[in-house]
C-alpha positions in Angstrom: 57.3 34.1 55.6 56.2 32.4 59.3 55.0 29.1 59.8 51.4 29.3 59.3 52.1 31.4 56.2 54.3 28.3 54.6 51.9 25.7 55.9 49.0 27.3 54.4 50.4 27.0 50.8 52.2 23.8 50.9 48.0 22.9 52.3 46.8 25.0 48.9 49.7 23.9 46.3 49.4 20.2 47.4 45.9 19.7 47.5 44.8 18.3 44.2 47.7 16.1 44.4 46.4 14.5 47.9 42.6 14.9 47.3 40.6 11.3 46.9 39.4 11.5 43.4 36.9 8.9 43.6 33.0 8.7 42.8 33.7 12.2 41.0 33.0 10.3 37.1 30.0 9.1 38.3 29.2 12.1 40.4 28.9 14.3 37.1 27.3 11.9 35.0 24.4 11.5 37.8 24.1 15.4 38.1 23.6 15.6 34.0 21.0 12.8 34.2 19.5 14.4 37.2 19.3 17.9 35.4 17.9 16.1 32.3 14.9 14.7 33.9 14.7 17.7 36.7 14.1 19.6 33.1 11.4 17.6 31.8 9.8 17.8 34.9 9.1 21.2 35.3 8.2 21.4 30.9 5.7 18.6 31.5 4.3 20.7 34.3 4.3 23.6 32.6 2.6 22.2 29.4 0.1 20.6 32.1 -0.7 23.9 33.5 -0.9 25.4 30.4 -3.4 23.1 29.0 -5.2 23.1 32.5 -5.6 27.3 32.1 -7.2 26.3 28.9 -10.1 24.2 29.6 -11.0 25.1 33.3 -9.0 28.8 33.4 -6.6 30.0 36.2 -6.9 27.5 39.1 -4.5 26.9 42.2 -3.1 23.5 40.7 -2.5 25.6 37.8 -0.3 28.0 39.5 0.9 25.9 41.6 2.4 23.8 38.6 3.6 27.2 36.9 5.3 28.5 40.3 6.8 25.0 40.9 8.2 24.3 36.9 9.6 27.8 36.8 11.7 26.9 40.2 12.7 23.4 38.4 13.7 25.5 35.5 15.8 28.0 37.7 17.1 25.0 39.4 18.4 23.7 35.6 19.6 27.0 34.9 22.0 27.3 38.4 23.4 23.6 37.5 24.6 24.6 33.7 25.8 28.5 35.1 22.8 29.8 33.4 24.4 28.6 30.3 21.3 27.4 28.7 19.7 31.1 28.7 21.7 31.5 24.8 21.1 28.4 22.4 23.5 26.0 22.0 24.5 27.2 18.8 25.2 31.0 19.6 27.3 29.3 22.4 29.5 27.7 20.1 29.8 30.1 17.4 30.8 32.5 20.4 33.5 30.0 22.2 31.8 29.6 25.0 31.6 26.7 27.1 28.9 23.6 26.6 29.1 21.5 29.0 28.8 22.0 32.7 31.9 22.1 34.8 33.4 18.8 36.0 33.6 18.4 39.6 37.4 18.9 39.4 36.6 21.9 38.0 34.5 23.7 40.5 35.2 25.5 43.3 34.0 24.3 46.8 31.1 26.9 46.1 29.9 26.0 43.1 29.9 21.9 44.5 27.9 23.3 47.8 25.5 25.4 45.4 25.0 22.4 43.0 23.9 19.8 46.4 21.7 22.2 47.2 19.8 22.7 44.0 19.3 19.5 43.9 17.4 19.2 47.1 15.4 22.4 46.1 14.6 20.6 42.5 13.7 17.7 44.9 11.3 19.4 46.8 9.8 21.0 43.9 9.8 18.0 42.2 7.6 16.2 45.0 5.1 18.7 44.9 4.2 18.4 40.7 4.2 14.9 41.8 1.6 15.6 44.8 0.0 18.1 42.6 -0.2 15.2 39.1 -1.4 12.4 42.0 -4.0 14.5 43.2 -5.6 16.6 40.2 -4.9 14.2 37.1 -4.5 11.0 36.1 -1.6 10.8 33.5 -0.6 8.0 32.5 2.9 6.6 30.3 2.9 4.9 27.5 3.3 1.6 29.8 0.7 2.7 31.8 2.5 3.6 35.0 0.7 7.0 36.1 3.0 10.3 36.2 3.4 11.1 39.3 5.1 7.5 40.4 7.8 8.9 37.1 7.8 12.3 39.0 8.7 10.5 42.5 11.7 8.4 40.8 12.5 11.8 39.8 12.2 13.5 43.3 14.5 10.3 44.7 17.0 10.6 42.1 17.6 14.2 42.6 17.9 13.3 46.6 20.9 10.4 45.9 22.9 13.1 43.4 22.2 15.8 46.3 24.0 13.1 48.9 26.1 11.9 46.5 27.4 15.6 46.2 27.1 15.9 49.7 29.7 12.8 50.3 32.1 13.7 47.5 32.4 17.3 49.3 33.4 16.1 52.6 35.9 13.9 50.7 37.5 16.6 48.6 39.5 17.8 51.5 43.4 17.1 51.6 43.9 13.7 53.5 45.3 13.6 56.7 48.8 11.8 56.5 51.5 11.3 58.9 53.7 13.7 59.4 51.2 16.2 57.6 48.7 18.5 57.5 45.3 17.9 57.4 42.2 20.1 56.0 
């Protein structure tokens, strides 16, 4: 075994021991809340679209909702491993997994794929809350109209996508004296 051989996996078998484990609890709990709403944004523009082809038939806004819930919907799908495609129930009767992976879990692919969803579910996100400011006027129960919900949405998504971003840089083995660094 050489040199770089031997560095290489004392570098591999000493890595979770020197990582910064920081931010990572509240770097899971933002993606779940993130995916929540991400979720309900593209149903509610889905439903909208749906009862849109209903009264005034195919439009653009229509398909523009359809196109942009179904990407939000794929975007929900690629942060749970495309877990939600069975119920929950067949999941657990068949021992698979429930819950997304923590972040200590995941390899550095799966953290890179996860930021970038979330800037793709941003993005989509802004434009059902272009589409909602511009076609309709929903309003909330406390009568704050959709698409100002739909743009909290949209920034929330951006923070868990820097957030990511941050902890991914971080998760690297810390350069120490005398050591190795990643």
């Amino acid at each position: 075994m050489d040199d770089n051989s031997l560095e290489h996996l004392a570098t591999r078998d000493s890595q979770a021991r020197f990582e910064d484990q920081s931010g990572r609890a509240g770097a899971d709990g933002s993606l779940i809340l993130a995916d929540a709403l991400t979720y309900a944004a593209g149903a509610t523009a889905f439903i909208t679209a749906g009862i849109d082809v209903l009264n005034s038939g195919w439009t653009v806004a229509a398909i523009v909702l359809i196109t942009a819930g179904t990407g939000l919907w794929l975007c929900s799908q690629s942060l749970n491993n495309f877990r939600r495609l069975l119920p929950v129930w067949v999941r657990a009767i068949l021992g698979m997994r429930i819950m997304p992976e923590t972040f200590e879990e995941q390899t550095i692919g799966a953290r890179r794929r996860r930021m970038w969803t979330m800037v793709i579910a941003a993005f989509l996100s802004a434009v059902i809350a272009i589409q909602f400011s511009q076609e309709t006027a929903v309003m909330t129960r406390s009568g704050v109209p959709f698409h100002i919900v739909l743009w909290a949405i949209v920034f929330l998504d951006v923070l868990v996508a820097f957030q990511w971003h941050r902890l991914i840089l971080r998760s690297g083995c810390v350069a120490r004296p005398g050591g190795w660094a990643r």
